[in-house]
FIKOLZA-1660 file (N, C-alpha, C; in steps of 0.1 Angstrom, whole numbers, plus 5000, padded with zeros to 4 digits):
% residues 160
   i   px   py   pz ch aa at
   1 2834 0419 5588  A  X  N
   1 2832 0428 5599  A  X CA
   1 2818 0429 5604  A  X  C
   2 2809 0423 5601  A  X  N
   2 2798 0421 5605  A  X CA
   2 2790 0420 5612  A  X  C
   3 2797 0406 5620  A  X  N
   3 2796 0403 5632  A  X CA
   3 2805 0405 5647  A  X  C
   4 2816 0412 5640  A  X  N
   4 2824 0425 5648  A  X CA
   4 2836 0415 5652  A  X  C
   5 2838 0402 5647  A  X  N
   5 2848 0399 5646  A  X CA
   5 2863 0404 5642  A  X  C
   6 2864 0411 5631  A  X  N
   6 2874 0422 5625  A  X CA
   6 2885 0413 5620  A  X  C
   7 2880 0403 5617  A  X  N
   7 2894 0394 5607  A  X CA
   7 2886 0391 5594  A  X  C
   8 2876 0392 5592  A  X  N
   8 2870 0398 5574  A  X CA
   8 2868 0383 5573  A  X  C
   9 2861 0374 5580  A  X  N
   9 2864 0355 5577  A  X CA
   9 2842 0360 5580  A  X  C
  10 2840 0362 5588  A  X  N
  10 2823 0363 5584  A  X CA
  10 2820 0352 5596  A  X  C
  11 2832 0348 5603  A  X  N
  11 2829 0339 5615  A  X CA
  11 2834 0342 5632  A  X  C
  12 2825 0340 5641  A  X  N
  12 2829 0351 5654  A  X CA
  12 2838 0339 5661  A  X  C
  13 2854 0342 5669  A  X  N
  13 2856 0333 5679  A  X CA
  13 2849 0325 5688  A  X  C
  14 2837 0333 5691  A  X  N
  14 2829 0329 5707  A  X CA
  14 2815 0324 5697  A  X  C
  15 2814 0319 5689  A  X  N
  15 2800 0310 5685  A  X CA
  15 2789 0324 5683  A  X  C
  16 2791 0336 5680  A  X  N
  16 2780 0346 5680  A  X CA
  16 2774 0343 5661  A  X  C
  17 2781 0339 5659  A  X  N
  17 2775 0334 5642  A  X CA
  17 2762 0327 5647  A  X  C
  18 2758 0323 5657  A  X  N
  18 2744 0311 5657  A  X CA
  18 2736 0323 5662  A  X  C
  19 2725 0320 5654  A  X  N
  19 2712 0322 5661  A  X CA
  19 2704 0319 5675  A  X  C
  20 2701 0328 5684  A  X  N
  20 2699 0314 5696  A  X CA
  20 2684 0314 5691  A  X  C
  21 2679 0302 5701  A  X  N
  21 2669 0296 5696  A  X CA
  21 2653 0309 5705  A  X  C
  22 2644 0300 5696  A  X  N
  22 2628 0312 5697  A  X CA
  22 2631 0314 5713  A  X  C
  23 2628 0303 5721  A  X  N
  23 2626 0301 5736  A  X CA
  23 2631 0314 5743  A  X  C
  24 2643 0312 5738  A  X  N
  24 2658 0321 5741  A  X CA
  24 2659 0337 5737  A  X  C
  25 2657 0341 5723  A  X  N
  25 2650 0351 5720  A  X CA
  25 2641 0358 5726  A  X  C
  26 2627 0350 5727  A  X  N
  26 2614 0350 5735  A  X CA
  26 2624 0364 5753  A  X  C
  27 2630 0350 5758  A  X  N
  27 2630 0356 5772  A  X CA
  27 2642 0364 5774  A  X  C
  28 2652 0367 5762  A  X  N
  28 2661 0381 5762  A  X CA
  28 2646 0394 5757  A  X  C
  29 2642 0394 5751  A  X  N
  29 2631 0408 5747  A  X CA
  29 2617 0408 5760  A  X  C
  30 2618 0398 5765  A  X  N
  30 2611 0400 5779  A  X CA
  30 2619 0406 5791  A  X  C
  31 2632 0403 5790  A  X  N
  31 2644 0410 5802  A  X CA
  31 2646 0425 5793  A  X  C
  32 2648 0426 5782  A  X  N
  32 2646 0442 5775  A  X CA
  32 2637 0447 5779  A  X  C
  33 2623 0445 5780  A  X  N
  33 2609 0447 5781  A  X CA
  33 2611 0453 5794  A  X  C
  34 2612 0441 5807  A  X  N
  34 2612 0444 5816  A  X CA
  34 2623 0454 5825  A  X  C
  35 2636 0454 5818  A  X  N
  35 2645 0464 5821  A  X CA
  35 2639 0477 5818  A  X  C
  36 2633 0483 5805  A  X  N
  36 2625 0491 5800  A  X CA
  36 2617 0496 5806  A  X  C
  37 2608 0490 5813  A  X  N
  37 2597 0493 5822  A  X CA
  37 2604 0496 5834  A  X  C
  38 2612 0493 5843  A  X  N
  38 2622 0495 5854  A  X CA
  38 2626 0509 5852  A  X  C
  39 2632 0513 5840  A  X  N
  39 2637 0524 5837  A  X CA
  39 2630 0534 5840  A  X  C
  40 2616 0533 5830  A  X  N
  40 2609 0547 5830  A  X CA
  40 2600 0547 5838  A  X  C
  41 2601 0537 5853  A  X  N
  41 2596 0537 5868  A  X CA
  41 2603 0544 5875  A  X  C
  42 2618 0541 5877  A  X  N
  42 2624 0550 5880  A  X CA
  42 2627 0561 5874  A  X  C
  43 2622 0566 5861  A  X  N
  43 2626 0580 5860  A  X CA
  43 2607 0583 5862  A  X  C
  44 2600 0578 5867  A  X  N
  44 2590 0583 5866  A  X CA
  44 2590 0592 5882  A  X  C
  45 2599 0581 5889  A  X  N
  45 2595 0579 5906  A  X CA
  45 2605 0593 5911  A  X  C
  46 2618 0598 5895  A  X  N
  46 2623 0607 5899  A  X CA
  46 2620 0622 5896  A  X  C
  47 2608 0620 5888  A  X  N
  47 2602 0632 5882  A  X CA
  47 2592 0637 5893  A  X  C
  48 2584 0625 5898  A  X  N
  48 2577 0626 5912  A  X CA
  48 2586 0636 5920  A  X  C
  49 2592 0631 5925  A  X  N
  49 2603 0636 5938  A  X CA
  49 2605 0649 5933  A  X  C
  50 2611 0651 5919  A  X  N
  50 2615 0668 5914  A  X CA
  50 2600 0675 5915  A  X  C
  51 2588 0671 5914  A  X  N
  51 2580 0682 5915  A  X CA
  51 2577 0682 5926  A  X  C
  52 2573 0672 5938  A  X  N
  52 2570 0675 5948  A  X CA
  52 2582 0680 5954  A  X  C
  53 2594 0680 5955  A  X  N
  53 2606 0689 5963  A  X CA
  53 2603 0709 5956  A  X  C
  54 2596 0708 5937  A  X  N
  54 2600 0718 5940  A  X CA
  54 2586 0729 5940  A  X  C
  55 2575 0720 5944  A  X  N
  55 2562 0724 5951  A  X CA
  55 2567 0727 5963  A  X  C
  56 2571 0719 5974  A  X  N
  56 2576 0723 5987  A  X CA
  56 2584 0737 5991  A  X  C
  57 2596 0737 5979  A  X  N
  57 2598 0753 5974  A  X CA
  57 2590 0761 5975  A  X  C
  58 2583 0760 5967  A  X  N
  58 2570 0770 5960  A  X CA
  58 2561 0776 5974  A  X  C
  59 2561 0767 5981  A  X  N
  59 2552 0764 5989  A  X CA
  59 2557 0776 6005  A  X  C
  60 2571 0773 6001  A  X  N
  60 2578 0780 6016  A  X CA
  60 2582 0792 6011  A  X  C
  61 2581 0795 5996  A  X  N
  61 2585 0812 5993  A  X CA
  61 2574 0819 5989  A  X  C
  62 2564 0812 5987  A  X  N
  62 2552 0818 5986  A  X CA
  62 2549 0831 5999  A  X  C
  63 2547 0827 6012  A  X  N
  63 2547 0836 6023  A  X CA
  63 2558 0847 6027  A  X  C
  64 2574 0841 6020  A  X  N
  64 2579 0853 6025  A  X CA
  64 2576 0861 6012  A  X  C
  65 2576 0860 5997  A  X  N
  65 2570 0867 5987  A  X CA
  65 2556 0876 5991  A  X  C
  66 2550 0867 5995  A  X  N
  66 2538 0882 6001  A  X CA
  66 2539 0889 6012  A  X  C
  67 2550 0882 6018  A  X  N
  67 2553 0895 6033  A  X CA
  67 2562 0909 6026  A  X  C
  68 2567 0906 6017  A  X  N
  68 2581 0912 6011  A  X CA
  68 2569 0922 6000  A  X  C
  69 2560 0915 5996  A  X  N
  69 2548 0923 5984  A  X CA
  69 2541 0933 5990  A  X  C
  70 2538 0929 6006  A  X  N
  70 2530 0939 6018  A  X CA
  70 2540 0949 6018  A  X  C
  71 2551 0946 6023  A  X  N
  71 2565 0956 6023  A  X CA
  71 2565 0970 6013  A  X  C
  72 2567 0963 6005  A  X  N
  72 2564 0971 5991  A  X CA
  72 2556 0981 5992  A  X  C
  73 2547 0974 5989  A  X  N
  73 2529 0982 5986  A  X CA
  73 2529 0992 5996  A  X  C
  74 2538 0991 6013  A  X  N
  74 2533 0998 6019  A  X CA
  74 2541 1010 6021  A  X  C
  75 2557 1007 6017  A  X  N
  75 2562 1016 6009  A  X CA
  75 2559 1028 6002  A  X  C
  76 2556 1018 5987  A  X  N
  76 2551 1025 5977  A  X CA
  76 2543 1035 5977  A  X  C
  77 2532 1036 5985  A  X  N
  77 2521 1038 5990  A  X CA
  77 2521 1053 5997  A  X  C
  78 2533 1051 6009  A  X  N
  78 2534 1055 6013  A  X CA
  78 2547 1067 6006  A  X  C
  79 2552 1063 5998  A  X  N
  79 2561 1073 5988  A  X CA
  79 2550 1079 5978  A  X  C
  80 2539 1077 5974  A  X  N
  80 2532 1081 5962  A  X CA
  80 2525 1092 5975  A  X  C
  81 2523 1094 5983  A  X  N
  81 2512 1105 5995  A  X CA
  81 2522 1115 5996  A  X  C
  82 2534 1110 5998  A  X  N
  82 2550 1121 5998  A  X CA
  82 2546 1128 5984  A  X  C
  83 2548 1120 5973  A  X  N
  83 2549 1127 5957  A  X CA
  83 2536 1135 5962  A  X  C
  84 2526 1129 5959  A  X  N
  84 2513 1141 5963  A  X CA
  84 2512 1151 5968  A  X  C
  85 2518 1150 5980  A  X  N
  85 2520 1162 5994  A  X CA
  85 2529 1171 5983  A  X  C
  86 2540 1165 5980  A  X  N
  86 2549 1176 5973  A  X CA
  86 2541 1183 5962  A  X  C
  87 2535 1174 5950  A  X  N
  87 2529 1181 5942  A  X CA
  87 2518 1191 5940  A  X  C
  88 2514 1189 5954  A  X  N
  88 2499 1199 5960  A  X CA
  88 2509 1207 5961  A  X  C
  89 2520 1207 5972  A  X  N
  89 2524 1221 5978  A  X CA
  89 2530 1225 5965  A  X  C
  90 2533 1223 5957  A  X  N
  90 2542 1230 5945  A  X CA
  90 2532 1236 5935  A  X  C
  91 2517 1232 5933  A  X  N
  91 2506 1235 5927  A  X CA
  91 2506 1249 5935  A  X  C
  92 2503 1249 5948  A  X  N
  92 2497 1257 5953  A  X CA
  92 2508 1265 5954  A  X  C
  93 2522 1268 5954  A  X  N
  93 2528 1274 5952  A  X CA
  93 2530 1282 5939  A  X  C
  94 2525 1278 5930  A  X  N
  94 2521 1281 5917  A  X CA
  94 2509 1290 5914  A  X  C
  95 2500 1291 5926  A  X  N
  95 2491 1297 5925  A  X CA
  95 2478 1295 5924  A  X  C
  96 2480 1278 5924  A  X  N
  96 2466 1268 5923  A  X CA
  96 2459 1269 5936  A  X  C
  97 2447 1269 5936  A  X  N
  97 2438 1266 5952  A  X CA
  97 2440 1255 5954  A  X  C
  98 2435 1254 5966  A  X  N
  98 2436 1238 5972  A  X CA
  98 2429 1233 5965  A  X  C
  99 2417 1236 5965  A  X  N
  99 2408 1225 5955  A  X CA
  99 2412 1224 5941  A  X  C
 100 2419 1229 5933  A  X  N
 100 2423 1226 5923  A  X CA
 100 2438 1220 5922  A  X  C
 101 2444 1220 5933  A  X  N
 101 2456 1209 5938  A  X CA
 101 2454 1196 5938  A  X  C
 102 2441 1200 5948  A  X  N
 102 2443 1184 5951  A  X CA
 102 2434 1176 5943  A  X  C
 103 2425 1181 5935  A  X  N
 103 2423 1178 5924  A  X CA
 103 2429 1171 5914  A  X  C
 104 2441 1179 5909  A  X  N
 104 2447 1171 5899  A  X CA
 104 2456 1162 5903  A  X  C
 105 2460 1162 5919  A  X  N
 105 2468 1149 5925  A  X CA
 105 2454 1137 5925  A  X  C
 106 2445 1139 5925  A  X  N
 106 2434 1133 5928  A  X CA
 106 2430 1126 5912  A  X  C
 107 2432 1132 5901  A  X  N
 107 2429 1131 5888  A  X CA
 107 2441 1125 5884  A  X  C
 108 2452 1123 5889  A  X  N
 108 2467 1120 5884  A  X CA
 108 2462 1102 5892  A  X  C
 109 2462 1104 5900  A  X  N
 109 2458 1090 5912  A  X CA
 109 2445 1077 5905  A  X  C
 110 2434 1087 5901  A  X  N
 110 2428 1079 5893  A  X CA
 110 2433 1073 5884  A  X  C
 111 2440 1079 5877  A  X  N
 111 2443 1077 5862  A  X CA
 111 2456 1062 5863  A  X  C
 112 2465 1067 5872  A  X  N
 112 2470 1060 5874  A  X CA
 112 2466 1041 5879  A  X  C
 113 2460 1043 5887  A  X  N
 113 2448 1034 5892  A  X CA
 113 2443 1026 5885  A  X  C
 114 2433 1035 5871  A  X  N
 114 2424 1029 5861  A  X CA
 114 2436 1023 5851  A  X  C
 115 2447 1025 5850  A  X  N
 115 2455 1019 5843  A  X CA
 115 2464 1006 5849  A  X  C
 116 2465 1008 5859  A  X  N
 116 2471 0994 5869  A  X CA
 116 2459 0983 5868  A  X  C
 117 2451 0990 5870  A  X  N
 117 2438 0980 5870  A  X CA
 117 2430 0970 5860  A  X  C
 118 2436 0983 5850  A  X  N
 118 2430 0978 5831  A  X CA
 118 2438 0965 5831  A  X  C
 119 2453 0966 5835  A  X  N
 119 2464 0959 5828  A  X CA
 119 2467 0946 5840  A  X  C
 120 2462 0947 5849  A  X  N
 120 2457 0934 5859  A  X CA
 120 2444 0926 5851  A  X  C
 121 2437 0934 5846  A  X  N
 121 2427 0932 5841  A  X CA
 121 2436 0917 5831  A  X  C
 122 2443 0925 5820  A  X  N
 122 2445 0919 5810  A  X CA
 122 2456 0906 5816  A  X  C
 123 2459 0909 5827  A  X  N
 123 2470 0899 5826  A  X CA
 123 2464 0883 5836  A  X  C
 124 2454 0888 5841  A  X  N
 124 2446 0875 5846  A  X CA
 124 2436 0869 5836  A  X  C
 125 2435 0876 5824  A  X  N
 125 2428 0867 5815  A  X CA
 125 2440 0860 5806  A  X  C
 126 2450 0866 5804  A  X  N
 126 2464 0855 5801  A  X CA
 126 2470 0843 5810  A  X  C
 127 2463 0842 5823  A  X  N
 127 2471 0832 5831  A  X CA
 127 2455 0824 5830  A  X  C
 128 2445 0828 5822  A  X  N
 128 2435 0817 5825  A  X CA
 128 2435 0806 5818  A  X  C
 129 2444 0802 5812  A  X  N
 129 2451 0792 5806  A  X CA
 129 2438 0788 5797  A  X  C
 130 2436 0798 5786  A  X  N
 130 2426 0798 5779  A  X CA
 130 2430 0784 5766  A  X  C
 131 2445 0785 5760  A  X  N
 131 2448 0772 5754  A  X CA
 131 2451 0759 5760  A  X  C
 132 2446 0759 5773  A  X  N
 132 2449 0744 5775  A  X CA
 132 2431 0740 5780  A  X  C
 133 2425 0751 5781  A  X  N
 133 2414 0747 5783  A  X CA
 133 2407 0741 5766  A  X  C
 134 2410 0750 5761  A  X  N
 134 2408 0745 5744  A  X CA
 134 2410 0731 5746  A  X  C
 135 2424 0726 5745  A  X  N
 135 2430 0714 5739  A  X CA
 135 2422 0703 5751  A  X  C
 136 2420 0709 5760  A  X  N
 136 2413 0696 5776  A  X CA
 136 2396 0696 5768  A  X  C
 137 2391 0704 5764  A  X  N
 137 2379 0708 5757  A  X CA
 137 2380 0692 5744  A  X  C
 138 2387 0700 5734  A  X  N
 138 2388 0695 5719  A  X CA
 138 2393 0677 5725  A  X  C
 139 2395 0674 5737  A  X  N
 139 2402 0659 5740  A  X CA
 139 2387 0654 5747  A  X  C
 140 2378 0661 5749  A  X  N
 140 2369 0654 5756  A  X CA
 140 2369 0653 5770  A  X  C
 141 2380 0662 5779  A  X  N
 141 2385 0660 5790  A  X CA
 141 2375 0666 5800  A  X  C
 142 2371 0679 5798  A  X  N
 142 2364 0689 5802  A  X CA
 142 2352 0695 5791  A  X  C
 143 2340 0702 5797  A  X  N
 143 2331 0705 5788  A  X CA
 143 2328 0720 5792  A  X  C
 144 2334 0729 5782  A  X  N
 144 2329 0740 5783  A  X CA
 144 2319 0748 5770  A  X  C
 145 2314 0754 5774  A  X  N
 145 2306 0763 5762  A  X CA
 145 2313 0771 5754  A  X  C
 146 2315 0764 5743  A  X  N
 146 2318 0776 5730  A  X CA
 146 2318 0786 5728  A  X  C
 147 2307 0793 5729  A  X  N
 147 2305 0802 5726  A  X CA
 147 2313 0812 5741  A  X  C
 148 2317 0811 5753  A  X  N
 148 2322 0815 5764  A  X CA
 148 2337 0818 5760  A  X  C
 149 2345 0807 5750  A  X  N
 149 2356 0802 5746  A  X CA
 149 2358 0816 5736  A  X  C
 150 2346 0817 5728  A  X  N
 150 2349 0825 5718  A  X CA
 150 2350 0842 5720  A  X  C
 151 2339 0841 5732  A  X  N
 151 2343 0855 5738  A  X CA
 151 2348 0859 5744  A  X  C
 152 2361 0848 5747  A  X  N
 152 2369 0854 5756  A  X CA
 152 2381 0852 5745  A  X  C
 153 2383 0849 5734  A  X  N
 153 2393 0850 5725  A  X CA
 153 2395 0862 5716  A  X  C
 154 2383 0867 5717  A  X  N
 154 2381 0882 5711  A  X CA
 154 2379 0891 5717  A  X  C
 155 2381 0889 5736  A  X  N
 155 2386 0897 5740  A  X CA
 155 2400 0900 5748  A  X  C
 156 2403 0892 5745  A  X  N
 156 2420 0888 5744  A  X CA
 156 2428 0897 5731  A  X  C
 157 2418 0895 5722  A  X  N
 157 2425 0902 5710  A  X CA
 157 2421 0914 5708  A  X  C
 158 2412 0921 5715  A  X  N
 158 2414 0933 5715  A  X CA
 158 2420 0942 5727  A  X  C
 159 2420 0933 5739  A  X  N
 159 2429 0939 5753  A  X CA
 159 2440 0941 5745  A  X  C
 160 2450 0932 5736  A  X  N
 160 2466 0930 5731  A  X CA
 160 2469 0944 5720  A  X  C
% end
């Protein structure tokens, strides 16, 4: 069964029992070779095409993404001056002066603010693609300063 004949004799109908000769050998693993190389051209030429189709994507939803983010914000924005207005008139319905109304809408706003801002903070030192800079670094690709690398890893670890 060996040689896939399947009569148990150790001999093939069609002459596959011979070895073919070096020459012959030689230019079957050069057609392997070269089919091989053909292959991973074409899946190279098809990986191409998938990223530039889905850059072009990227590329066309990017603008309606920030028309739709302007939307928002101006919304938002405009619903947080509503909350405010409300929360002044309900202070001062309470018995708060204006200045101490709008104060603590004023003190609520900051706060708010300094916390959006901290955590923007932290989330653009996470997309600075601090481990591929390492590994481009440690390859010899790029040259950055050490000591830059290290202060920004230990401030990564105490923003977390």
């Amino acid at each position: 069964m060996r040689n896939g004949s399947g009569d148990g004799t150790g001999t093939g109908g069609d002459g596959a029992g011979k070895a073919p000769h070096l020459d012959e050998s030689v230019r079957r693993i050069g057609k392997a070779g070269r089919a091989t190389l053909g292959s991973g051209m074409d899946t190279g030429r098809a990986l191409r095409k998938l990223v530039l189709a889905d850059l072009a994507l990227a590329r066309s939803a990017l603008p309606r993404a920030l028309v739709w983010c302007a939307v928002a914000i101006i919304f938002g924005a405009s619903a947080w001056l509503l909350l405010m207005g409300a929360a002044i008139a309900l202070l001062q319905a309470l018995g708060l002066s204006w200045l101490a109304s709008t104060s603590i809408a004023a003190v609520l706003s900051l706060a708010c603010t300094a916390l959006a801002g901290w955590r923007m903070w932290v989330y653009f030192d996470l997309g600075a693609l601090h481990a591929t800079r390492r590994q481009l670094t440690s390859l010899g690709v790029i040259d950055e300063d050490e000591d830059d690398d290290g202060d920004d890893a230990s401030a990564r670890k105490e923003a977390a």
